[in-house]
C-alpha positions in Angstrom: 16.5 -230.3 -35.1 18.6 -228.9 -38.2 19.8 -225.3 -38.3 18.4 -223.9 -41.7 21.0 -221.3 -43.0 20.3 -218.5 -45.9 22.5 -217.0 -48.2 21.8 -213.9 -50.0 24.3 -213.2 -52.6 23.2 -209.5 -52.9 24.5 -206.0 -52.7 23.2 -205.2 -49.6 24.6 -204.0 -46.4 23.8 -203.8 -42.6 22.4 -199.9 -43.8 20.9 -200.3 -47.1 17.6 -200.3 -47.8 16.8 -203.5 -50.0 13.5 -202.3 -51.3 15.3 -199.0 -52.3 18.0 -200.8 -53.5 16.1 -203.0 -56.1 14.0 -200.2 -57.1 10.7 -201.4 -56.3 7.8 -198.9 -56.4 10.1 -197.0 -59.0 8.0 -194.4 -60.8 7.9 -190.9 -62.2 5.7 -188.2 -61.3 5.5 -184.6 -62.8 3.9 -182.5 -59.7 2.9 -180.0 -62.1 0.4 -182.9 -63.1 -0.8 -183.4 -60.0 -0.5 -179.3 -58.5 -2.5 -177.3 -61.7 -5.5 -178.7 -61.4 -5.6 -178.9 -57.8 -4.5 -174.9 -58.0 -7.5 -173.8 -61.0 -10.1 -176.3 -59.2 -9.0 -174.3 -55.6 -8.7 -170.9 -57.7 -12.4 -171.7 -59.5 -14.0 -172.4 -55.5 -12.1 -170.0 -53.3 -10.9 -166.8 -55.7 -7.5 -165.6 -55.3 -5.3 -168.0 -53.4 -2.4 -165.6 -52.9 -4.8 -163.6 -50.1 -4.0 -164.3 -46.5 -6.8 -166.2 -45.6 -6.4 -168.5 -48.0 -3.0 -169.6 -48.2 -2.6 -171.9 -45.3 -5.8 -173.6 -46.4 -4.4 -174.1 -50.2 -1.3 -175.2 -48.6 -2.8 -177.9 -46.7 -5.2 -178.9 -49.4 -1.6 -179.3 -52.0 0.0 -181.2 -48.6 -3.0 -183.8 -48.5 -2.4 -184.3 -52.4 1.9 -184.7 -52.1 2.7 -185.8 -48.7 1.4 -189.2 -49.5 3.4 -189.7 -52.3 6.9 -188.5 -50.6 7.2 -189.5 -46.9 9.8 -192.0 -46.2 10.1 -192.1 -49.9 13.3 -191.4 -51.9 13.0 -188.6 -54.4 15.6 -187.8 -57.4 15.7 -185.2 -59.5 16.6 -181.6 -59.8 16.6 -179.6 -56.5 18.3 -177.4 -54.6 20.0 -176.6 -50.8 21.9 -174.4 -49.5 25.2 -175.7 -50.3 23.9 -177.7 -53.9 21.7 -177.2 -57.3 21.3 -180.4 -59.6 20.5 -183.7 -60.0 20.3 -185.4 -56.4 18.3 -188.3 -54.2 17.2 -187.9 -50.9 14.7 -189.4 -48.8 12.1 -186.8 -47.6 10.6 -186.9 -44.0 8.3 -184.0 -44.3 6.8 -181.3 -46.5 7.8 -178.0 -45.1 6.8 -174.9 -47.1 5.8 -173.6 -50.7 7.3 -170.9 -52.5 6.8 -167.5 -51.6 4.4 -166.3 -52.9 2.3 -169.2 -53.0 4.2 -171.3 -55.6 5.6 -168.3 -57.8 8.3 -169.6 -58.1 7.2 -173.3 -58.9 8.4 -174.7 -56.1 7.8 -176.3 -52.8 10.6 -177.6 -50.0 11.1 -180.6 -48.0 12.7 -181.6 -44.8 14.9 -184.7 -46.0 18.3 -186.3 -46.0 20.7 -186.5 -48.7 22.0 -190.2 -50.3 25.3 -189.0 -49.3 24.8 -187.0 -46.1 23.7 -188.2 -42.7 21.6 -184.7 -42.0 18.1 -183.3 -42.0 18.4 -180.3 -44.9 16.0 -178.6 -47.0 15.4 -179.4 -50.6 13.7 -177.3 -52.6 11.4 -179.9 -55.1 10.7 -177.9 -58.4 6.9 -178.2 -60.0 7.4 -178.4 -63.3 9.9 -181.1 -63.4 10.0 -184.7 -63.7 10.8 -187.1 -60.3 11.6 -190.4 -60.3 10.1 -191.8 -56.5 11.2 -195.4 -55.0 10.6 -197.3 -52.8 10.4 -197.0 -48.5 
């Protein structure tokens, strides 16, 4: 029987992420795109969507629309932390909260680590800008 041996002469490491890495599933998304009509159609159906009642059910209703296209994804564009504001990558692991009020502020925040940190932190995705998503 004869060992078969592979060589891969790429860039990757024992912690890189080769999908992430070649940039497959690259693509850009504008969540104001995807959050407006979502908002007007809710806004049309419901009436106010700042009122009590109806901001945890709005909330889930934008989660089902955005969580899909984020978990275990990474996400680069302008954000901000605690400690940062800028361009930066991360790679989300949940949706946590909106804007208060409800998207005011044209934002919405995530639970996700940073390309150059090893720690859960929360960044603060802005609507109205453009993201570039890759792959898992």
């Amino acid at each position: 029987m004869k060992i078969v041996r592979e060589h891969i002469n790429e860039k990757f490491t024992e912690y890189s992420d080769p999908i992430h890495d070649l940039e497959i599933g690259k693509r850009k998304i504008v969540f104001d795109k995807i959050w407006k009509p979502l908002y007007l159609d809710y806004k049309n159906k419901y009436g106010d969507v700042l009122i009590p009642k109806y901001v945890k059910k709005y909330f889930d209703l934008f989660k089902q629309q955005i969580e899909p296209l984020l978990i275990d994804h990474y996400v680069q564009g302008h954000t901000w932390t605690k400690h940062y504001a800028g361009e930066t990558k991360f790679k989300v692991y949940r949706i946590m909260g909106k804007g208060f009020p409800l998207f005011k502020y044209g934002y919405f925040n995530v639970e996700a680590v940073g390309e150059y940190s090893k720690y859960l932190e929360t960044y603060a995705i802005y609507l109205p800008h453009v993201y570039i998503i890759s792959g898992y």
